[in-house]
C-alpha positions as CSV (number, residue, x, y, z in Angstrom):
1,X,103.3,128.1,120.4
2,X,102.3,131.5,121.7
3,X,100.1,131.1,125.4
4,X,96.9,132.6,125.3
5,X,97.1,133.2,128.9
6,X,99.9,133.5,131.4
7,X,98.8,134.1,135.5
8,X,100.4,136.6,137.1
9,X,102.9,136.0,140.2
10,X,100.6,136.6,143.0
11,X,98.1,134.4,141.5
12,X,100.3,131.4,141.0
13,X,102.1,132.2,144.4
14,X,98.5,131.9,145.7
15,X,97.2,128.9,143.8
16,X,96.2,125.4,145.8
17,X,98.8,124.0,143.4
18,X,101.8,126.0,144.8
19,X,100.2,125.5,148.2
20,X,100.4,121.9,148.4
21,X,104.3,121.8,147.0
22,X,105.1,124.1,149.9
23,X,103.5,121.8,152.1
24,X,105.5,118.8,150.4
25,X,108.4,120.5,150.9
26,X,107.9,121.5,154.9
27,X,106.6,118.0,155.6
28,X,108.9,116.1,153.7
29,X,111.6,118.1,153.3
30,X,111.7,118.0,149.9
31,X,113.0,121.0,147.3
32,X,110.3,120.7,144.6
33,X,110.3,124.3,142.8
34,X,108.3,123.5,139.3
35,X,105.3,121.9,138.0
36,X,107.5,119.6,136.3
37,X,109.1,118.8,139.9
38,X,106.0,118.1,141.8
39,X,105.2,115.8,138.8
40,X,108.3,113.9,138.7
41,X,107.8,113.3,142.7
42,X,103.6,111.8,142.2
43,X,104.8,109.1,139.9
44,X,107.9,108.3,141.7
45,X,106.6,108.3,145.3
46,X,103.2,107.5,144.7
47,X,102.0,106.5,148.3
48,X,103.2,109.9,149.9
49,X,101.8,111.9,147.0
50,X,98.3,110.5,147.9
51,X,98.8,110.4,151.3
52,X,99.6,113.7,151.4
53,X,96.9,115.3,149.1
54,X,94.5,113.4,151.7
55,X,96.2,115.2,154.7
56,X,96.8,118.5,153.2
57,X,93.3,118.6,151.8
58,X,91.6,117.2,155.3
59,X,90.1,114.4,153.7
60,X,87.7,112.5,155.7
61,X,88.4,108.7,155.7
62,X,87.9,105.6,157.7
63,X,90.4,102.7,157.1
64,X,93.8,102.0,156.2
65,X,95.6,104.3,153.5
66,X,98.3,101.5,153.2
67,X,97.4,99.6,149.9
């Protein structure tokens, strides 16, 4: 199936998406390169996925994050 769109480098180098696997990678030291990577890791580590997407988005909370 042809794309209908493709972004360009800069964009995805630039995108929140690519943003937040860097930061999984500097604060975890992880090697996620791919979408398919950074997938792979949220179902497998669950609690640090969501932790982290509270932490790297500065997420206002009050409680516990352990389930």
């Amino acid at each position: 199936m042809e794309s209908l769109w493709t972004p360009s480098k800069e964009r995805i180098e630039n995108s929140q998406m690519t943003l937040f696997k860097n930061y999984l990678n500097k604060e975890h030291s992880l090697s996620l390169e791919s979408y398919s990577d950074l997938h792979a890791f949220s179902v497998k580590n669950t609690e640090v996925f969501w932790k982290s997407i509270i932490n790297f988005n500065h997420i206002s909370y009050t409680g516990s994050l352990d389930p």
